[in-house]
C-alpha positions as MATLAB code, in Angstrom:
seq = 'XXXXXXXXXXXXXXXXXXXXXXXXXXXXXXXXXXXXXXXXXXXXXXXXXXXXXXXXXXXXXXXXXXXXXXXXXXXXXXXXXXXXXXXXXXXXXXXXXXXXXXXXXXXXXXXXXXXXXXXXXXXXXXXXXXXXXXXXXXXXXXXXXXXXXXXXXXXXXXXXXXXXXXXXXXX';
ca = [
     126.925  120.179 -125.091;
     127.147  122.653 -127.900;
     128.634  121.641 -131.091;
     129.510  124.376 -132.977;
     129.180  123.648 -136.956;
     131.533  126.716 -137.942;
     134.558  125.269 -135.635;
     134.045  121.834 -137.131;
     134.167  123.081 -140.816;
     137.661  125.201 -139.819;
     139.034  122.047 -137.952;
     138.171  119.865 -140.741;
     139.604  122.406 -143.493;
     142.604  122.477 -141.411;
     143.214  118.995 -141.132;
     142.842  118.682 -145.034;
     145.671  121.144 -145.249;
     147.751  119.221 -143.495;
     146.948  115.854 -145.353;
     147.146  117.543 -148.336;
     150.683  119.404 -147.330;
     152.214  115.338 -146.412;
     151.447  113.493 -149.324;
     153.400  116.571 -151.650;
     156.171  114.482 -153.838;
     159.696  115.376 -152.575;
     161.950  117.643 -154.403;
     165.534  116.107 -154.432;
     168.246  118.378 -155.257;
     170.676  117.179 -157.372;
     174.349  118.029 -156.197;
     177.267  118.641 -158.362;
     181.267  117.029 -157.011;
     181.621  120.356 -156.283;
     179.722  121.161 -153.512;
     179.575  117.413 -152.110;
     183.647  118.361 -150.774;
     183.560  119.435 -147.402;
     186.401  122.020 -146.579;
     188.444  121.680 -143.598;
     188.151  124.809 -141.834;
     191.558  124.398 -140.400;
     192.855  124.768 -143.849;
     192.007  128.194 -143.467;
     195.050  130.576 -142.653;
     192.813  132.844 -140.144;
     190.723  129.796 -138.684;
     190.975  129.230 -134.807;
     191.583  125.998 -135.421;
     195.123  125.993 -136.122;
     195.790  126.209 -132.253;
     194.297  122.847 -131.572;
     196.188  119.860 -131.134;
     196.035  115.950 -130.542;
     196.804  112.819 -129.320;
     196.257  109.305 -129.124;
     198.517  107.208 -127.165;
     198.358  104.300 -125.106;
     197.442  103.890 -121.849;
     199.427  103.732 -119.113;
     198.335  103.482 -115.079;
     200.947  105.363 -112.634;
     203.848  105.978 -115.750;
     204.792  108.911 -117.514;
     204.199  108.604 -120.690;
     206.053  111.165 -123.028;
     203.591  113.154 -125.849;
     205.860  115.208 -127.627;
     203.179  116.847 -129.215;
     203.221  120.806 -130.165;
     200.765  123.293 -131.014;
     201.701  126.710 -131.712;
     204.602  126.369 -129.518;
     203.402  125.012 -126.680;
     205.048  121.509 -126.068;
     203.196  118.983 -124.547;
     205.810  117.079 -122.774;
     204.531  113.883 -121.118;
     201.146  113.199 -118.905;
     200.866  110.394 -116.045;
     197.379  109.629 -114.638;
     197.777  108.606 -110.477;
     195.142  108.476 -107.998;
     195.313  110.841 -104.982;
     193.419  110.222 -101.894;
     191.812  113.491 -100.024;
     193.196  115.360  -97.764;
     190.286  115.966  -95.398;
     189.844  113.600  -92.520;
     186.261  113.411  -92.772;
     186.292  112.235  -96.428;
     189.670  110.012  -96.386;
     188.420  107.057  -98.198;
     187.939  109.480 -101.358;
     189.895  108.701 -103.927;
     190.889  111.081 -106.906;
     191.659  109.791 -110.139;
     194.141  112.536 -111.652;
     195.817  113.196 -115.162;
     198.985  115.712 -114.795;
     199.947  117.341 -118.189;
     203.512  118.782 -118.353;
     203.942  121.833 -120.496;
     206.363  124.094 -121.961;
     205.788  127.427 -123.592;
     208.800  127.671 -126.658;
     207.281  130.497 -128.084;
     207.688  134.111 -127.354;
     204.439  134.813 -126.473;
     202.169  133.793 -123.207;
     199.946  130.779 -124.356;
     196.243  129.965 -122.658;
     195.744  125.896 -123.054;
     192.808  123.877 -122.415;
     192.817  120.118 -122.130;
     190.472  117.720 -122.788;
     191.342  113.669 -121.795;
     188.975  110.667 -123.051;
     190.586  107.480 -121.452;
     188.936  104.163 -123.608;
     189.269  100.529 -122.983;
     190.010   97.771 -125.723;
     186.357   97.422 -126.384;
     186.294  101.349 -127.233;
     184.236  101.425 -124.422;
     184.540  105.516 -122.914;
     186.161  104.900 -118.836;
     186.324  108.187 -117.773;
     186.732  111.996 -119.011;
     188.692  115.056 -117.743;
     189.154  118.911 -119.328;
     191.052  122.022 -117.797;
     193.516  124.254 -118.574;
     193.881  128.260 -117.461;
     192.021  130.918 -118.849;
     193.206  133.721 -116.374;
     196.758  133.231 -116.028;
     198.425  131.506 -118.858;
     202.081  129.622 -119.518;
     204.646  132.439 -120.092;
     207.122  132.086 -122.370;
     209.981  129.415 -122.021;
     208.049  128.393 -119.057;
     207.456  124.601 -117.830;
     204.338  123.896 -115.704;
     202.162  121.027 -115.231;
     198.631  121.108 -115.424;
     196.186  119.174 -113.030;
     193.100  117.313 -114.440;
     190.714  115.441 -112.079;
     188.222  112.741 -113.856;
     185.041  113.520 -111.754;
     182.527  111.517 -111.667;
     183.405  108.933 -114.214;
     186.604  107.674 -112.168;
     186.407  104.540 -111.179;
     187.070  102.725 -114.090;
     189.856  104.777 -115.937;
     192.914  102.996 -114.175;
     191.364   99.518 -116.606;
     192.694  101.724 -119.699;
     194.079  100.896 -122.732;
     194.052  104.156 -125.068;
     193.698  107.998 -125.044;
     193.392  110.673 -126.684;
     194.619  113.900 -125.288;
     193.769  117.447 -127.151;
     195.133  120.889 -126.200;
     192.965  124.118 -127.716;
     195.130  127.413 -127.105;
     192.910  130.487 -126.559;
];
């Protein structure tokens, strides 16, 4: 075995870098009021922001419950979560758990919504999650349609509910 005495002096310089580099005092910076204020970025006239909306209602299994909720002109009429079983005869004890988001477009203009749907329990305990929306085709104006959203895989659970919170992003 060769030992090397050049390679151990490096190493051992190294290392005292390193010791010597984590045992520098810390420098606090001291913060003035102003800069400890966060800013909304929604406050912003041009932010994206201002086309996102929310929700948080009680939960409800197999009812419509009505939102009422608008962002930019899109009103989000009511939502119902169901179950649906599958259609395919191989697979017929699948069960879908399902959210269906009504929709209508007041504005003048074609709107693109994405939803997003966290269903809790008392505990605050996340059950189950679902998101969609269009991105290809979106609502036209004064139109009604109801969107679709499946809770895959986190389903079982979501029909023991008790809140949820519902948000709509417009693109």
């Amino acid at each position: 075995m060769n030992i090397n005495p050049t390679q151990i002096y490096k190493n051992c310089a190294f290392l005292g870098m390193i010791l010597a580099c984590s045992c520098a005092p810390l420098q606090i910076r001291n913060v003035d009021q102003q800069e400890s204020i966060l800013k909304n970025p929604a406050d912003e006239k041009t932010s994206p922001l201002k086309s996102l909306g929310h929700s948080k209602l009680p939960f409800q299994w197999d009812k419509i419950i009505r939102v009422e909720n608008e962002v930019d002109g899109l009103i989000i009429n009511h939502i119902s979560f169901t179950q649906q079983k599958s259609l395919f005869f191989l697979k017929s004890s699948q069960v879908k758990i399902k959210a269906d988001v009504q929709v209508t477009n007041a504005s003048n203009i074609e709107k693109h919504p994405y939803f997003s749907i966290a269903v809790f329990n008392e505990e605050g305990v996340l059950l189950g999650v679902a998101g969609g929306g269009t991105w290809i085709r979106g609502v036209k104006s004064k139109e009604t349609t109801t969107f679709t959203l499946a809770f895959e895989p986190m389903k079982e659970r979501v029909p023991m509910g008790t809140l949820f919170h519902l948000s709509v992003e417009l693109n």
